[in-house]
N, C-alpha and C positions, 0 to 999 in steps of 0.2 A: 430816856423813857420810851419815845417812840421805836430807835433801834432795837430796844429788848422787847418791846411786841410783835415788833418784824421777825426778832430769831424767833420768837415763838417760848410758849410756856413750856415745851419740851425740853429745851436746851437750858433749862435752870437746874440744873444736876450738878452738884458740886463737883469740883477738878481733881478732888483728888477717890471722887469714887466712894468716900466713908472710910477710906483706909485710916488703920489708929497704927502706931505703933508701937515698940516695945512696953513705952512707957506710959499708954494705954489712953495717949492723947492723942485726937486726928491728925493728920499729915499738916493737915492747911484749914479745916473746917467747913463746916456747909455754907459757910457765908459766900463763899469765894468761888462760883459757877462759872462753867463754859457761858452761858449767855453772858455774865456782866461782864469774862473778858475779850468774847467777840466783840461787844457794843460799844469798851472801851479802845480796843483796838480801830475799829470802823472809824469811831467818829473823833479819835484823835488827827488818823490819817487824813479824812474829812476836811477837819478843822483846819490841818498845817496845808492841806492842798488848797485850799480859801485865802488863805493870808498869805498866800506864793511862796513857802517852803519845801511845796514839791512832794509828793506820795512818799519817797525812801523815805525822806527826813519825819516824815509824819508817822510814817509805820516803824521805823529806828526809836525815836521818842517813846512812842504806846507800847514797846515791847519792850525796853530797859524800862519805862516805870509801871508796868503791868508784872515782868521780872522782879524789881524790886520791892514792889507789895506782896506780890507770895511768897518771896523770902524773910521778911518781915513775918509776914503770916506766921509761916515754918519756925523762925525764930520765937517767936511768943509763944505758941502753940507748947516747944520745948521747956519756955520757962513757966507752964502753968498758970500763961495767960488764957482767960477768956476770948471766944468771941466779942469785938467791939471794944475790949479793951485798950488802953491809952498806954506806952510807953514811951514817954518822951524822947525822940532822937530816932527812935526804930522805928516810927510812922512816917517821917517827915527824910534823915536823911537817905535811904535808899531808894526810893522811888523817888527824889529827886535827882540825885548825884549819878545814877546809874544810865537815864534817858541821859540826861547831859554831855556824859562821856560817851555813849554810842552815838549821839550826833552831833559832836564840836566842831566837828570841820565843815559840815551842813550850813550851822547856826553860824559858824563864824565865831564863836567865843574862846577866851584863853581860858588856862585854867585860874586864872584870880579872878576871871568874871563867874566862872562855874561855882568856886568855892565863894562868893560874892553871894551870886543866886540860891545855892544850897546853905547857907547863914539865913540869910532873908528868907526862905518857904521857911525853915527852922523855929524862926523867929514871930513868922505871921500866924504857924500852927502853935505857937505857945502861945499867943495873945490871944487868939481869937477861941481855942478850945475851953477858957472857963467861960467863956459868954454863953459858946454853943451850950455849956451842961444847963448855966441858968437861964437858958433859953427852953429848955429839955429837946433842942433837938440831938442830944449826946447823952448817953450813959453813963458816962463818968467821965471828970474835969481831965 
């Protein structure tokens, strides 16, 4: 929250410009702006520089799962999902599995731990998103 007040209300323009295409649905959506992916880029890198995994590792992370959320995006976008909408597996494995694989060698993990870790977020966003709907901080389970 604080970082996207620092980039400023200017830079909440969506990334892919408004472009639709062929098939007369946006690229990626308005959801998905330069400011929230500076802020998530900043404060991943932040975050892993604090817990002494070092700026690359922390900037490798937030750009495989900042990469894998707008490819998810992209992807739903194509199957005539909504913004905000849920498809299970397309939320959880690629911005997981993607940060993981650009910095195994960083984190130190094999890939049974990676495919371990990407099971588990899998598993924590399936439990935990019907709570969130009947919580209503979620639109749909």
């Amino acid at each position: 929250m604080l970082i996207g007040v620092w980039i400023g209300a200017g830079n909440a323009k969506p990334i892919d410009a408004g472009v639709r295409l062929g098939d007369g649905r946006p690229l990626l959506g308005a959801a998905k702006t330069w400011r929230g992916l500076i802020a998530a880029l900043a404060a991943t890198t932040f975050v892993a520089y604090l817990l002494g995994y070092g700026v690359r590792t922390g900037a490798g992370f937030a750009v495989g799962a900042m990469v894998g959320d707008l490819l998810a995006s992209f992807c739903k976008r194509r199957l005539g999902q909504m913004e905000g909408s849920h498809v299970r597996g397309l939320d959880t494995v690629p911005e997981s599995l993607l940060p993981l694989w650009l910095v195994k060698s960083g984190l130190g993990v094999s890939w049974l731990e990676i495919a371990i870790l990407v099971g588990a977020f899998y598993l924590i966003e399936a439990w935990s998103s019907p709570l969130l709907y009947k919580w209503h901080l979620r639109k749909q389970p």
